[in-house]
N, C-alpha and C positions, 0 to 999 in steps of 0.2 A: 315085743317091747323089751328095752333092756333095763329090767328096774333097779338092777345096779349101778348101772353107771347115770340113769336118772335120778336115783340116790344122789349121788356121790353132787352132780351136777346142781340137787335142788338145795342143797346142806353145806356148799362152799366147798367140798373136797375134790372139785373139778370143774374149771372152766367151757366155757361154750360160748365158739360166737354163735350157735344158730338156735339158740334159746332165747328168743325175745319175745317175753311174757308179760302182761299186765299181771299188778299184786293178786289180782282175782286168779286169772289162770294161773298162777306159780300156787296161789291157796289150794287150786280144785286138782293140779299135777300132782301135790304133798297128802290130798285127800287120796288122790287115786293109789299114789307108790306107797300111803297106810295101808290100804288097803289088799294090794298086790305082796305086798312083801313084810309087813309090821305085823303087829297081833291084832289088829282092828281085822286084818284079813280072815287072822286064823278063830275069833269069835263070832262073826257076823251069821258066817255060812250056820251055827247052829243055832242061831236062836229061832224060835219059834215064830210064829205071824204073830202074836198079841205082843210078846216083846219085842221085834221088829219094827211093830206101831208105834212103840213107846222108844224104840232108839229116831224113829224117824221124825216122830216130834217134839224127841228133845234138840235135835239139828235143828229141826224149821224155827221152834225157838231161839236155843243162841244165835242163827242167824237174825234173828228181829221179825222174823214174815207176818207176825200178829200186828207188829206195828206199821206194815207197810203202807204205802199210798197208793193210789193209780190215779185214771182219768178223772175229772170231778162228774157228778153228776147231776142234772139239773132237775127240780121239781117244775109243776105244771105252772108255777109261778117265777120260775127261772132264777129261783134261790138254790143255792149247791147247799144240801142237806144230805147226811149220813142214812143210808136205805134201812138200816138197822132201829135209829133209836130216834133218826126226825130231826136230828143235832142240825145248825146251819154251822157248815163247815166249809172252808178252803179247797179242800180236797176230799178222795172219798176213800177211805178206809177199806182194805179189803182183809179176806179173811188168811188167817196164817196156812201154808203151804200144805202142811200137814197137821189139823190140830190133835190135840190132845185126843186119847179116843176116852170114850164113855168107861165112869168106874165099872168094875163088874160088879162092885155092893147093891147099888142101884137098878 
């Protein structure tokens, strides 16, 4: 991979016609070339597993994953209800990608 001229390509300092990307993939190519080439690359590799956990669910969060939707799911009575809390709901809440892990105080 050429993460210079991916740079240069994803930041306006050079054209492509063979970059055609949805906003998502152009997000997940500027996530990648952070990674690859920015400081996000050069602090990742050292953090530990517990803080790793806590960079991963602060991503799932700003991404929204706590709030996301899925399939609906229907009770024995064919009401769409939250499997969690019994809520009758439209859709069915699923849980964030990576949550929060448990404090250590606790």
């Amino acid at each position: 991979m050429d993460w210079e001229t991916l740079g240069q390509i994803l930041y306006g300092g050079r054209d492509s016609a063979i970059l055609a990307a949805s906003g998502g993939e152009l997000r997940l190519l500027r996530l990648a070339h952070s990674v690859a080439a920015g400081e996000l690359g050069a602090v990742v590799p050292g953090l530990d597993r517990d803080a790793m956990a806590l960079v991963l669910a602060a991503l799932a969060h700003a991404n929204g994953s706590h709030e996301h939707s899925g399939p609906s799911i229907q009770d024995s009575a064919g009401q769409v209800v939250d499997q969690g809390g019994g809520l009758r709901l439209s859709f069915a809440l699923l849980p964030s990608l990576h949550p929060w892990p448990p404090s250590p105080h606790h």
